[in-house]
C-alpha positions as CSV (number, residue, x, y, z in Angstrom):
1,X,-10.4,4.6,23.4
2,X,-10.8,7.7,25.6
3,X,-7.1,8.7,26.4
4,X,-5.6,10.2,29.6
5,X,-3.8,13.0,28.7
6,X,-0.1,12.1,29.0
7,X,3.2,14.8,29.4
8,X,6.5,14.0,27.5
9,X,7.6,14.3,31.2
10,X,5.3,11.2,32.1
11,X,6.3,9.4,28.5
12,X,9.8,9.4,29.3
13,X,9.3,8.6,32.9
14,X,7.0,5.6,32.5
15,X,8.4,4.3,29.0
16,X,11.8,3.3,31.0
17,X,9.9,1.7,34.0
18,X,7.3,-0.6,35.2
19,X,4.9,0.8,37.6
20,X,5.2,-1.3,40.9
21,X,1.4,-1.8,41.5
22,X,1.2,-3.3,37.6
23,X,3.9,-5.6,38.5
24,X,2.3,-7.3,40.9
25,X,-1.1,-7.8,38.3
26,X,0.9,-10.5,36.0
27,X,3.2,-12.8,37.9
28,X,6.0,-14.4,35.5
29,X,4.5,-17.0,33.6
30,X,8.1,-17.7,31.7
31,X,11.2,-19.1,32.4
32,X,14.1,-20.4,31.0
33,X,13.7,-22.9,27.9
34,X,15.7,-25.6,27.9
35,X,17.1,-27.1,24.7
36,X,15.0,-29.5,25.0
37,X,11.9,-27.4,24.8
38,X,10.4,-27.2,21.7
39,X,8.9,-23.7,20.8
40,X,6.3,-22.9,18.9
41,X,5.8,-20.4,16.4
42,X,2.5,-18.9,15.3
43,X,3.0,-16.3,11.7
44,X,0.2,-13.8,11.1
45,X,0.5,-11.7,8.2
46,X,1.9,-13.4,5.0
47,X,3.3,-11.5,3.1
48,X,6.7,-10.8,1.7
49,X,8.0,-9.1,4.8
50,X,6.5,-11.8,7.3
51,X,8.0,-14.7,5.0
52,X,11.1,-13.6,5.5
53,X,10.9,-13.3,9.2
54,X,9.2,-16.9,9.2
55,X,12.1,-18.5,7.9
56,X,14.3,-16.4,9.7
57,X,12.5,-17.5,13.4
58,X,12.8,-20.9,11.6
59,X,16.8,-21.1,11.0
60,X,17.3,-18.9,14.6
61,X,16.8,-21.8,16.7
62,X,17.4,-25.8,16.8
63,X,14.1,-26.6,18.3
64,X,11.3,-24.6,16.7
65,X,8.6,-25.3,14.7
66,X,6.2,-23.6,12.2
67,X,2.8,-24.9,14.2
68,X,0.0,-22.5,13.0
69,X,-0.1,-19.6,10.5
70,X,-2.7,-16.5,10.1
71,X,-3.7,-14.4,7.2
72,X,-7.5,-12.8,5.5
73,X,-6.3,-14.8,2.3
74,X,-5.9,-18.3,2.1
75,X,-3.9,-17.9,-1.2
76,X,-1.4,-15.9,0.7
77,X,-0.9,-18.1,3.4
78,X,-0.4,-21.0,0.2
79,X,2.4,-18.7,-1.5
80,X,4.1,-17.7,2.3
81,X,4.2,-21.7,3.2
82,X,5.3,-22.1,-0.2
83,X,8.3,-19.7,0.6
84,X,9.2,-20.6,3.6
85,X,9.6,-24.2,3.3
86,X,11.9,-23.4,0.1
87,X,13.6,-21.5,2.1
88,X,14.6,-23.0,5.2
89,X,14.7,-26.7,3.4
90,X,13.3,-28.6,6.7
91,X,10.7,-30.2,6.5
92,X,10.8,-31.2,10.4
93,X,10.3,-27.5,11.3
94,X,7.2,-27.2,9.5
95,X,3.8,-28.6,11.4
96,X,1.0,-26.6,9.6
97,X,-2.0,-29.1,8.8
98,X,-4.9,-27.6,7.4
99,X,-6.6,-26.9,10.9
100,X,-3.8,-24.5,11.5
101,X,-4.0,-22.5,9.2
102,X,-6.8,-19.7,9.8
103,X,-7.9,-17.1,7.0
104,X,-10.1,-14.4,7.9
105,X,-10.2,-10.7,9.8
106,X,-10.0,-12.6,13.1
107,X,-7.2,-15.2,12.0
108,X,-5.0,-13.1,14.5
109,X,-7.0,-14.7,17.5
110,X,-7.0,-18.6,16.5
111,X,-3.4,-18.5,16.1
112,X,-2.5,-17.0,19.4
113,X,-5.1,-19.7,20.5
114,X,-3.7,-22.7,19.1
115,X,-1.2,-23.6,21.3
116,X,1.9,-21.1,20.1
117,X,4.6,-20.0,22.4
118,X,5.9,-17.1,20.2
119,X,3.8,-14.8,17.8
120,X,5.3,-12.9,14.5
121,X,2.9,-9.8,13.6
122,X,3.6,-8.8,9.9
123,X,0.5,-7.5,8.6
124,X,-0.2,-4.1,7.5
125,X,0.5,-1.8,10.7
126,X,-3.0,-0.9,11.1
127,X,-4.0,-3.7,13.2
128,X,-0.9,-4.3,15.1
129,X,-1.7,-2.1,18.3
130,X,-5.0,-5.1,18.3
131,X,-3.0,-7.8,17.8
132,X,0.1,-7.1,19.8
133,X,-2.3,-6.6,23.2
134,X,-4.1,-9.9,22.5
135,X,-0.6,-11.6,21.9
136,X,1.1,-10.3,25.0
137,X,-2.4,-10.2,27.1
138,X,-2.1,-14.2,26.3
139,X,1.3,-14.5,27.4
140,X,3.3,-15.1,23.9
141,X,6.6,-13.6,22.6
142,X,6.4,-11.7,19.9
143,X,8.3,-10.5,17.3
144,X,6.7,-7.5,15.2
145,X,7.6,-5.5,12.4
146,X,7.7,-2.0,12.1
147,X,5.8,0.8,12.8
148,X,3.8,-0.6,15.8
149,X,0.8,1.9,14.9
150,X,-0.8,4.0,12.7
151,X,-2.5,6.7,15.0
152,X,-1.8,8.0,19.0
153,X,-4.9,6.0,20.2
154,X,-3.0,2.9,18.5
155,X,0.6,4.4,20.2
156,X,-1.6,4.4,23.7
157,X,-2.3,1.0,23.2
158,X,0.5,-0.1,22.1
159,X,2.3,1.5,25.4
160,X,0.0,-0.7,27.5
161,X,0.6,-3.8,25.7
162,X,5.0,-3.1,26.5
163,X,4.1,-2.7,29.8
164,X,2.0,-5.6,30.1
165,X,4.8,-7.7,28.4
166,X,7.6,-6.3,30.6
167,X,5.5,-7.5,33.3
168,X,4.9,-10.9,32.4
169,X,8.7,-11.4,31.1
170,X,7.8,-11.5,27.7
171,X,10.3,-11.1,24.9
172,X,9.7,-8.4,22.0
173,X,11.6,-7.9,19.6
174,X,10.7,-4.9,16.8
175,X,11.7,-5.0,13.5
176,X,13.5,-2.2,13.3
177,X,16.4,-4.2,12.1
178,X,19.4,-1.2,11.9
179,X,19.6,-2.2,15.5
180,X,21.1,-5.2,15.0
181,X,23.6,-4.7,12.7
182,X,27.0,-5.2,14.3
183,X,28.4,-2.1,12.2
184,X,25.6,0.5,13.4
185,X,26.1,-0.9,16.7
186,X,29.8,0.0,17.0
187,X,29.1,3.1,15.8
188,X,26.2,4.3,17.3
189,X,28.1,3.4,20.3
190,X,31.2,6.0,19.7
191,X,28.6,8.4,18.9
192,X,26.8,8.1,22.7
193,X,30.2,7.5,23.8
194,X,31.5,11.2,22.3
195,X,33.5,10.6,19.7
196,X,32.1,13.4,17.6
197,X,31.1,15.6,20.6
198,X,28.5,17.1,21.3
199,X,25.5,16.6,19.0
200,X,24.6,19.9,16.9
201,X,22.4,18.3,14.4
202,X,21.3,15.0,12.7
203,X,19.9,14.4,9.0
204,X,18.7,11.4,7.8
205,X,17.1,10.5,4.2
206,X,14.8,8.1,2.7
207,X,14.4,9.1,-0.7
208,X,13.7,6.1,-3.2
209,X,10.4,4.7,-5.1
210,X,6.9,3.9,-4.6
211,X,7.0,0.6,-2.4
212,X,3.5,-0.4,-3.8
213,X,1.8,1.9,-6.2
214,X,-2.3,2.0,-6.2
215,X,-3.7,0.5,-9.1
216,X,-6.2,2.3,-11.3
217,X,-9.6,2.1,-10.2
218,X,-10.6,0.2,-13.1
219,X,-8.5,-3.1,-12.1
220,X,-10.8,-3.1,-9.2
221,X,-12.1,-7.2,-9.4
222,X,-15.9,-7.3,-9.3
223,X,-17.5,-7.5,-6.4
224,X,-15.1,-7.2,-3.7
225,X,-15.8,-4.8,-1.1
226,X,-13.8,-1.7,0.0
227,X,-12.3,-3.2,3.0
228,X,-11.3,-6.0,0.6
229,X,-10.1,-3.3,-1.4
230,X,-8.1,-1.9,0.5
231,X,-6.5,-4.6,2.4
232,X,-5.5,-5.4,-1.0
233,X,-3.8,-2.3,-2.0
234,X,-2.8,-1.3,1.9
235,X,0.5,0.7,1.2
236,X,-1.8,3.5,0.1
237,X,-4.1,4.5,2.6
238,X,-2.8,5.3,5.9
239,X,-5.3,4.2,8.7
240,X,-3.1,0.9,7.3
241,X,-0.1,2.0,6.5
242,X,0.6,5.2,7.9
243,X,1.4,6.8,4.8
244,X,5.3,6.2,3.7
245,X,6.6,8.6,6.5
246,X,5.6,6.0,8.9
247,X,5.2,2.9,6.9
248,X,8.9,2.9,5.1
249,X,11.4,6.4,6.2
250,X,10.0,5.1,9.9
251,X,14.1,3.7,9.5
252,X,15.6,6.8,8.9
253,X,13.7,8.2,11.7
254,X,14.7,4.9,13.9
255,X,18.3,6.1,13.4
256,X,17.7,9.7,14.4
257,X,16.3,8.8,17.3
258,X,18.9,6.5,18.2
259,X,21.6,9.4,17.8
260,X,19.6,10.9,20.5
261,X,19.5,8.1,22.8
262,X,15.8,7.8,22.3
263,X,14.8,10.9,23.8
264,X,11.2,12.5,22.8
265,X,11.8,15.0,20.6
266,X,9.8,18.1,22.1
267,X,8.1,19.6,18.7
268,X,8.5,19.2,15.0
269,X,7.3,21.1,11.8
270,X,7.2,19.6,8.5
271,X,6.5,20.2,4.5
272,X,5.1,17.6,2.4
273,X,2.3,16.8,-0.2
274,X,1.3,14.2,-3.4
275,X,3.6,15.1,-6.3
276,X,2.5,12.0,-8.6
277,X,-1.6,12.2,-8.6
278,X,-3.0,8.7,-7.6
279,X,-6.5,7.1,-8.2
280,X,-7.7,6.5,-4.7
281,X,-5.6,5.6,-1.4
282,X,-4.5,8.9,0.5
283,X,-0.8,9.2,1.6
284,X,1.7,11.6,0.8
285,X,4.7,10.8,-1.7
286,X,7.2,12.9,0.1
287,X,7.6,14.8,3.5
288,X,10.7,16.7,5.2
289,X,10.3,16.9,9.1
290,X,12.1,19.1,11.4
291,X,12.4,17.9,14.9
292,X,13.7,20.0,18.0
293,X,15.2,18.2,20.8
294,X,15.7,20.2,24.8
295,X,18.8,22.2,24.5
296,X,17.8,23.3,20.5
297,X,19.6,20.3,18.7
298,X,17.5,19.6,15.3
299,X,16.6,16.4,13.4
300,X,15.9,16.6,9.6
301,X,14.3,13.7,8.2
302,X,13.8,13.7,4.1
303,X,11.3,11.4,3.0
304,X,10.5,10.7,-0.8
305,X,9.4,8.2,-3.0
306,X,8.7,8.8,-6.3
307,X,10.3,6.9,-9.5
308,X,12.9,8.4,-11.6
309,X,14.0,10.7,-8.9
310,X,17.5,10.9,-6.9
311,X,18.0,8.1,-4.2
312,X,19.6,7.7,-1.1
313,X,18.8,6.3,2.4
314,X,21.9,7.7,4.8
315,X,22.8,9.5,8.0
316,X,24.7,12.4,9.4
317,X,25.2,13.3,12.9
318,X,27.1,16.2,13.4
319,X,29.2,16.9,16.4
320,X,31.0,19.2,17.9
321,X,34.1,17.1,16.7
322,X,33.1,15.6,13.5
323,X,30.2,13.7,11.1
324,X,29.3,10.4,12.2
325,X,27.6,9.2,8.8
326,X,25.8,6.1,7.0
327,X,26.6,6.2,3.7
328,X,26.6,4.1,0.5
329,X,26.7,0.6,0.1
330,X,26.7,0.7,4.3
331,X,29.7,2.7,4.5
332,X,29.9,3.5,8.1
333,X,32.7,6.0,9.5
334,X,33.4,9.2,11.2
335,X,35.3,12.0,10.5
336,X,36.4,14.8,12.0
337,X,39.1,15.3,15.0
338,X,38.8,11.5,15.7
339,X,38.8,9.8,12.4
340,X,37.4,6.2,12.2
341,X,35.7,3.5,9.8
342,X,34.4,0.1,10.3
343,X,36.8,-2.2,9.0
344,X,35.7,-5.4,11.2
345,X,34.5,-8.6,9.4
346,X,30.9,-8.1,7.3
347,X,27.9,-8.1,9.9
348,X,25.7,-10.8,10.1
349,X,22.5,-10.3,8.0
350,X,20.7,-7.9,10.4
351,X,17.2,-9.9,10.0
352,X,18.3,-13.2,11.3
353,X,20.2,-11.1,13.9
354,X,17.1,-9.7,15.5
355,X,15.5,-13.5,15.4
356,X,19.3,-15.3,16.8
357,X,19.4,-13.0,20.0
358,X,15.3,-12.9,20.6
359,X,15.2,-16.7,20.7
360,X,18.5,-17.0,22.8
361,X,17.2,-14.2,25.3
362,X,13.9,-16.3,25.8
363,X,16.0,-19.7,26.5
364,X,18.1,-17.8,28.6
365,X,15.2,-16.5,30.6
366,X,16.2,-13.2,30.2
367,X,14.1,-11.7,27.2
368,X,14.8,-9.0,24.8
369,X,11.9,-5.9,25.4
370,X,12.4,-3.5,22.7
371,X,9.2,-1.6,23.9
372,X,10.6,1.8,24.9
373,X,12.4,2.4,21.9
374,X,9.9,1.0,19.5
375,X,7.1,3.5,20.4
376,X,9.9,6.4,20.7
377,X,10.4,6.1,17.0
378,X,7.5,5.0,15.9
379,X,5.5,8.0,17.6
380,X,8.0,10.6,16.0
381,X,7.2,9.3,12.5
382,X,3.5,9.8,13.3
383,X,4.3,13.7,14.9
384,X,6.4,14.3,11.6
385,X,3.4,12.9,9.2
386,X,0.7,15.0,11.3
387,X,2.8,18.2,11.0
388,X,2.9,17.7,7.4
389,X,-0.7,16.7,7.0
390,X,-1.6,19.6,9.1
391,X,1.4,22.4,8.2
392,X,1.0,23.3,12.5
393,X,4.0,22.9,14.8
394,X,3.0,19.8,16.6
395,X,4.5,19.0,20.3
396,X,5.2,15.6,21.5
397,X,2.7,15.7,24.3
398,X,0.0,17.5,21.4
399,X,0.8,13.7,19.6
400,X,0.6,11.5,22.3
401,X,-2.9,12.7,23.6
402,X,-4.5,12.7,20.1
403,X,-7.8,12.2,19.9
404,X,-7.6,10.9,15.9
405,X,-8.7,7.7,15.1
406,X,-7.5,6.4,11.7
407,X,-8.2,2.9,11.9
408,X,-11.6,1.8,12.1
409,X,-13.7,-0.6,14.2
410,X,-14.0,-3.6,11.8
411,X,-16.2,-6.2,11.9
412,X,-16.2,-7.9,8.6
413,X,-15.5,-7.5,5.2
414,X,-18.6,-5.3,4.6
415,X,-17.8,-2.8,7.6
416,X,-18.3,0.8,6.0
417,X,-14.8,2.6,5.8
418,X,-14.5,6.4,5.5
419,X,-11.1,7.2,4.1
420,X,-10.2,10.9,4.5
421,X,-8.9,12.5,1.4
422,X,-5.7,13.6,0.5
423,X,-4.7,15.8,3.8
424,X,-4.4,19.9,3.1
425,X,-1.8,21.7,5.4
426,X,-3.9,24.5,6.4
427,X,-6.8,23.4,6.3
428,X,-6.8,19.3,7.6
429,X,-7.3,19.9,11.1
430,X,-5.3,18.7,14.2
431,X,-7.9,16.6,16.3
């Protein structure tokens, strides 16, 4: 992809709306489901993450259906169906024969082509920019799970792909999950509203263990290749996870961005490096960004995981007037001139909230497009990860117009991968 370089100006000016000539490119091909219309679901990506949110798109809505299901390993689809149905203990909601379920790199494609209304994208982030654009460029909803890229030229794409979905009235729903929580919700919302004040500064954390260690290189089965390989053992290289900055604290960094009303941050700097040596895969173990916003508020983000260390995943904005904070066992409060703690009835499980309100937005004809905000975050985790990588000060605008391409052009199991190693701040260069 040859980008066009973009401002933060432009970002924030085209991120929040629909350019009228590209509006008049896709008419609406949706409308209002009735009760009576039975929707289609198409799952690509089986793992643990995507089984969830099967079952969850499952128990959502009365009149869905499991119709065709995507992954490169037939036993992985086996154990997800497995799951699912266990799960969700209807056997009516399930319609998966054989012939719909497609294993292979370009399983993506026959599922959006089989007939599916709705899409959910859980594979390793890597390939979502590819696979989002194909799902929205054939007119499907779509939920998909956090981050929505890897790289900037994946960022780009996925920029196109929200407009193309806002255009076509498609609903999109991200997996950044916090967002549904009733509790953050309230909270977030006395925060914008000015409870604490003015914002000085925000820290957030994600320090906890290794999500999925890489195996020593002698456990390496015979005769599988390295795309196989890595696939395999994604968490640890980051053209397909995006290294644990962007993969896992992407959360924490959600949340930050939220405090500031999902405003581009305008540079960042950041320390990190690989504490616990690894055989193979490439990503950091911890990083600590510092983002500046206009006016000189800061964002700290902590990012660590490593076993046998301290853990905690909270937030802190500090006002003017107090500490708006996310604490333990989802403590949620604020304290300062205007005290106040959520004491209203336990929230809904946040994942089948995200699934309840995207399937009652596309009955209602008025889908959920979390687009804007998506990328927002998703692109600051990627800034924060290159100014660790790199040790520079990177600017939004510096990110957004990266020429880096992580993820490679992939064929088939035997395309030639080049993995970069372990990135060196002073001397890994900013491309």
């Amino acid at each position: 992809m040859k980008p066009t370089p973009t401002s933060r100006r432009d970002f924030l000016k085209t991120s929040s709306t629909v350019a009228l000539g590209g509006a008049l490119a896709f008419p609406s091909i949706t409308k209002a489901a009735g009760a009576g219309d039975k929707l289609r679901i198409g799952f690509i990506g089986c793992g643990g993450r995507g089984s969830g949110a099967a079952a969850q798109a499952l128990k959502a809505d009365s009149n869905v259906e499991l119709y065709a299901v995507g992954d490169v390993f037939q036993s992985q689809i086996d154990k997800s169906l497995k799951a699912v149905q266990a799960d969700v203990a209807k056997p009516e909601k399930f319609n998966v024969p054989a012939e719909r379920q497609f294993v292979g790199i370009d399983s993506y494609q026959k599922v959006i082509n089989s007939g599916v209304d709705m899409v959910i994208l859980t594979t390793p982030p890597g390939f979502r920019p590819q696979h989002l654009r194909a799902a929205v460029e054939a007119g499907k909803h779509v939920f998909l799970e956090k981050p929505m890229a890897t790289d900037a030229p994946g960022i780009r794409s996925v920029i196109e792909s929200v407009k193309i979905a806002k255009e076509k009235k498609l609903a999109m729903v991200a997996g950044f999950c916090w967002r549904y929580d009733a509790s953050l919700r309230e909270l977030f919302k006395r925060i914008h509203d000015g409870q604490i004040g003015e914002i000085r500064a925000v820290y957030a954390n994600y320090l906890t263990g290794p999500v999925k260690p890489m195996p020593p290189a002698d456990t390496r089965p015979a005769g599988i290749t390295d795309m196989e390989w890595m696939i395999r053992n994604w968490y640890n290289f980051n053209w397909l996870s995006g290294d644990g900055l962007v993969e896992q604290a992407v959360h924490a960094v959600d949340w930050v961005g939220w405090v500031m009303k999902d405003q581009a941050p305008l540079r960042c700097t950041a320390v990190g490096g690989r504490q616990i040596p690894a055989e193979g895969g490439n990503i950091y173990d911890h990083i600590e960004v510092n983002f500046e916003w206009e006016g000189g508020v800061r964002g700290f983000l902590a990012q660590r995981q490593i076993t046998g260390c301290y853990g905690e995943n909270n937030l802190y904005a500090i006002g003017s007037k107090g500490v708006a904070s996310i604490g333990r066992q989802r403590s949620v409060r604020i304290t300062g001139d205007n005290p106040w703690r959520y004491e209203g009835e336990k929230p809904a499980d946040m994942y089948q909230v995200e699934h309840d309100e995207l399937f009652a937005s596309i009955r209602a004809g008025n889908p959920i497009n979390d687009g804007d905000r998506m990328v927002t975050s998703t692109l600051m985790a990627i800034m924060g990860r290159t100014a660790g990588y790199t040790g520079l000060e990177i600017t939004w605008d510096m990110m957004l117009n990266s020429k880096q391409v992580l993820v490679p052009d992939i064929k088939d199991w035997n395309t030639p991968i080049e993995v970069p190693p372990l990135a060196m701040p002073g001397r890994t260069k900013f491309i």
